[in-house]
C-alpha positions, 0 to 999 in steps of 0.5 A, spaced: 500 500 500 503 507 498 502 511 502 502 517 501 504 524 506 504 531 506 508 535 510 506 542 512 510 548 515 512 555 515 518 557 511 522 557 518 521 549 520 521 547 512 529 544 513 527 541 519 521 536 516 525 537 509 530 532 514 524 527 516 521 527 509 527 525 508 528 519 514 521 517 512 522 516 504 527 510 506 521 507 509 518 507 502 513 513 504 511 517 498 513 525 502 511 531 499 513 538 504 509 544 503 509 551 505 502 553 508 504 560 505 502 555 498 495 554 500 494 562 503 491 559 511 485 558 507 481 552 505 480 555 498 486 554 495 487 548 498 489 543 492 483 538 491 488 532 491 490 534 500 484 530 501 487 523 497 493 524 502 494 518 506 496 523 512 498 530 515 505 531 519 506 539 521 509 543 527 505 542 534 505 550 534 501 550 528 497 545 528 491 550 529 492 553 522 493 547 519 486 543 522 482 549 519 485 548 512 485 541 512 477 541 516 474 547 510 476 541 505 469 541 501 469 533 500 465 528 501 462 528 508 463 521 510 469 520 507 474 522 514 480 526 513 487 526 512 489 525 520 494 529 523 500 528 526 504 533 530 512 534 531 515 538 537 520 540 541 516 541 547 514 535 551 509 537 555 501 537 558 500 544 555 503 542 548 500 535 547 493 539 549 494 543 543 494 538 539 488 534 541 485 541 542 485 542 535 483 534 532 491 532 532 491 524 533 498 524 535 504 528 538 512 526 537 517 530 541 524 531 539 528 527 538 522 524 535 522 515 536 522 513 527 519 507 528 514 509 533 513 515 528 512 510 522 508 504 526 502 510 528 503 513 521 501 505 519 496 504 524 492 511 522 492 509 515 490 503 516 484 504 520 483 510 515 482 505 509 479 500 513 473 505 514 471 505 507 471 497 506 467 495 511 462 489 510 456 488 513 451 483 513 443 485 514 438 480 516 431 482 516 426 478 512 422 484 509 428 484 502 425 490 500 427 494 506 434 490 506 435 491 500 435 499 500 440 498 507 445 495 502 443 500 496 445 506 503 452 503 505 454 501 498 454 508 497 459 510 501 464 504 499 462 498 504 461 492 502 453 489 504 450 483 504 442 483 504 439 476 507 432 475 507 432 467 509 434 464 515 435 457 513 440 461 509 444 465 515 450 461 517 451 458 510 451 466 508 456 468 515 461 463 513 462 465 505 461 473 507 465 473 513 462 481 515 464 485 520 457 486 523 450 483 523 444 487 523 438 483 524 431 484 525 428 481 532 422 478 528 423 474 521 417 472 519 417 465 524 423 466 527 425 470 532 432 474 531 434 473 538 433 465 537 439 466 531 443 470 535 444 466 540 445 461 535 450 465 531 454 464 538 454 456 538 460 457 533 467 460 536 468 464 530 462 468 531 462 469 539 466 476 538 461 478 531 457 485 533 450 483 532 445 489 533 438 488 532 435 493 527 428 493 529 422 498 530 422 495 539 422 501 543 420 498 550 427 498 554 425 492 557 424 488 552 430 490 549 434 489 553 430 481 554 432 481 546 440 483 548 441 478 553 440 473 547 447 474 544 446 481 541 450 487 544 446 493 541 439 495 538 437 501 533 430 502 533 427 503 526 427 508 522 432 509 521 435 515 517 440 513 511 445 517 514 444 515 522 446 508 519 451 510 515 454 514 521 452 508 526 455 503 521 462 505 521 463 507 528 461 500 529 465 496 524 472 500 528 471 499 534 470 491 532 476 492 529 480 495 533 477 490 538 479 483 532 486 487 532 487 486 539 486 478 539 488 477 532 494 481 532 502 481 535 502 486 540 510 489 538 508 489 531 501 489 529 502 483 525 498 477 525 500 472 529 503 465 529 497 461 528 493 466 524 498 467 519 500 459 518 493 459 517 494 464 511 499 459 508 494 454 508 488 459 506 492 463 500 496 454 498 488 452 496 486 458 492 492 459 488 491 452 486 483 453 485 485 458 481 490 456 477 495 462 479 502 462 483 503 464 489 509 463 494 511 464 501 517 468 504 520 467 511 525 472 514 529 472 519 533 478 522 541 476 521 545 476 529 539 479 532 542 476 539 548 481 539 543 486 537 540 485 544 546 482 548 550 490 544 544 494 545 540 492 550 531 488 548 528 495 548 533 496 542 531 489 538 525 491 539 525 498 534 529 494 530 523 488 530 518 493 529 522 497 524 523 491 520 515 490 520 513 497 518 517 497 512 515 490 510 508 493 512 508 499 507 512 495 500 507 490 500 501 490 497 493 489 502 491 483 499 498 480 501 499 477 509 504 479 514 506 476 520 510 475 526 512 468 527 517 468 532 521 472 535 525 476 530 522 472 525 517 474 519 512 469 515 509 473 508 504 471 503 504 473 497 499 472 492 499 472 485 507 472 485 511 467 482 518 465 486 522 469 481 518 475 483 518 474 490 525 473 491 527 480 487 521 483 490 524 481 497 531 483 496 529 491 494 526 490 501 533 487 504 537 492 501 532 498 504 533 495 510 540 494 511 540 502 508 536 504 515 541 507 521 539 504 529 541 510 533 543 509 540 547 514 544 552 516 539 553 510 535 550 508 529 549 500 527 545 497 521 542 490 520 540 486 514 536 480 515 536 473 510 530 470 507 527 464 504 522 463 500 518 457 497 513 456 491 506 454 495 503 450 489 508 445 489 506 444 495 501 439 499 499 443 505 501 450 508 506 446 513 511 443 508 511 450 504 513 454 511 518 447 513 521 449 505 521 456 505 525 455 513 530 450 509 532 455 503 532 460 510 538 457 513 541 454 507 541 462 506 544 464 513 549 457 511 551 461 505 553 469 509 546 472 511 545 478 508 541 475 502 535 471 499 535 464 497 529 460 493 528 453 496 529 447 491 529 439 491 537 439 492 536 444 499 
């Protein structure tokens, strides 16, 4: 995913975040830095394309400029802005509180910490895009109605799904797999709240939000219906832009919520076993499909002297550091996870060994480019790779034991380098 960032400052900060564009344009951020002189402290001259921007970083001492030319953007209402990002000198109350005063979702106080920097400007973008691909399944037995629901969200990008028949329920579940239910209480001789509680029956399901939809206005009997499995009501009617609003709302924080169980909590990528399932999940579809796929691990070289010389906390900028940057080069349709503890397993869709294997070495050789700053000093780190075709494999686990044996006959070799696996390994 490119990500793009536009930097605005006054003509005497330019050199300062002219030096952090340029830190961050190793990590493949696509920076542009601007004078607010250019846009006249008015939304007016604005250029249309600000709001395409992935993010806004500027001085804490003129974030209040900066919001009220970024806020006057005249665009589509449910599409959020750019989030704000602040930088300082200034550590303190008084400092941080200017900045969530003016709608500032993050403050770095000089020296500023780039991989922290970096790791919030991903998660700000992330939960940016991810509010526009919402998908949301609607339950209610009048198709009409549903319908029109579906019509209403698909309007604004999310993705939504109109279910009229309950027989049908956890088949349709299973194959959409949404990050919301909306459901009517009352589906013709079935009871909403029955399904609910069914839905729960399954592991999977037991964290989904499911919100009733329904006309039921007594508060007793609400809360009756939500001691069923559910975990909200919205009483129709329902204005378009109420549930719209109510939509999103609701699929962030049931992400945010996914991403606390789902995802490794130094880097935010997925989990051991989550991402092993994805090599077995991507194994089965390149091989339905008929396409190539491959899967990559990586393992950062001499980790343990990075450690034993510069202390955990270090190795754990380096951790992070290495999965924002493979965060940023990769695709969104490609997965990412850490599968121990400086070890990274991908898998990258469509893409063939001899793409994969060159695609990582550009990765490599940005990484080994980065400089670890302790003190005074300055080390640099490189890591190795292995990787393996998935459709010559059987299962997902005899794809990753191939890719580990191209790893080590990598490491064998010197480090610092990208080794495809092959029979004679």
């Amino acid at each position: 995913m490119q990500v793009r960032l536009l930097m605005i400052t006054d003509g005497d900060r330019y050199d300062q975040l002219e030096t952090l564009s340029s830190d961050l344009k190793r990590y493949g951020f696509d920076v542009l830095v601007s004078e607010l002189a250019t846009f006249g402290g008015t939304a007016e001259k604005l250029p249309d394309t600000v709001s395409d921007y992935s993010a806004i970083i500027c001085h804490y001492l003129e974030v209040d400029k900066v919001a009220d030319v970024v806020t006057g953007i005249d665009v589509d209402p449910y599409r959020s802005f750019p989030p704000i990002l602040c930088v300082g000198h200034e550590d303190g109350f008084q400092s941080r509180y200017r900045v969530a005063d003016y709608g500032g979702r993050a403050f770095f106080p000089e020296p500023i910490d780039l991989p922290e920097l970096v790791e919030r400007i991903e998660s700000l973008v992330e939960e940016r895009v991810a509010g526009l691909q919402a998908r949301v399944m609607i339950v209610d037995d009048d198709q009409e109605l549903a319908e029109h629901y579906c019509l209403v969200l698909e309007s604004v990008g999310v993705k939504a799904r109109a279910v009229s028949d309950p027989l049908v329920l956890m088949e349709e579940l299973h194959s959409f797999e949404p990050e919301l239910l909306l459901m009517d209480i009352e589906l013709g001789e079935y009871s909403g709240v029955a399904l609910a509680r069914m839905v729960r029956f399954q592991a999977r399901w037991l964290s989904l939000p499911i919100i009733y939809l329904s006309s039921e206005d007594d508060p007793e009997r609400q809360l009756k219906a939500l001691s069923g499995g559910a975990d909200e009501f919205l009483v129709k009617p329902v204005s378009d832009d109420y549930l719209i609003r109510s939509v999103k709302m609701r699929c962030h924080r049931a992400r945010q919520l996914s991403d606390l169980m789902n995802r490794d909590s130094l880097t935010r990528l997925l989990k051991h076993s989550l991402i092993k399932q994805e090599v077995e999940r991507e194994r089965v579809r390149c091989r339905r499909g008929g396409y190539q796929a491959a899967t990559v691990l990586l393992d950062i070289d001499h980790f343990k002297r990075v450690n034993d010389t510069w202390g955990h906390g270090q190795g754990d900028v380096v951790i992070r550091t290495l999965a924002n940057l493979l965060r940023n080069r990769l695709r969104e349709s490609d997965a990412i996870g850490r599968y121990g503890g400086e070890e990274f397993l991908v898998v990258l869709p469509q893409c063939d060994a001899r793409a994969a294997c060159a695609l990582v070495q550009r990765i490599l050789e940005s990484f080994r480019e980065l400089e670890f700053a302790v003190a005074d000093t300055v080390f640099k780190v490189t890591f190795s790779a292995g990787i393996a075709q998935l459709n010559d494999f059987d299962d997902g686990d005899q794809a990753i034991e191939a890719a580990d044996r191209a790893l080590y006959a990598q490491k064998r070799g010197g480090r610092n380098g990208v080794t495809v696996y092959h029979s004679g390994l």
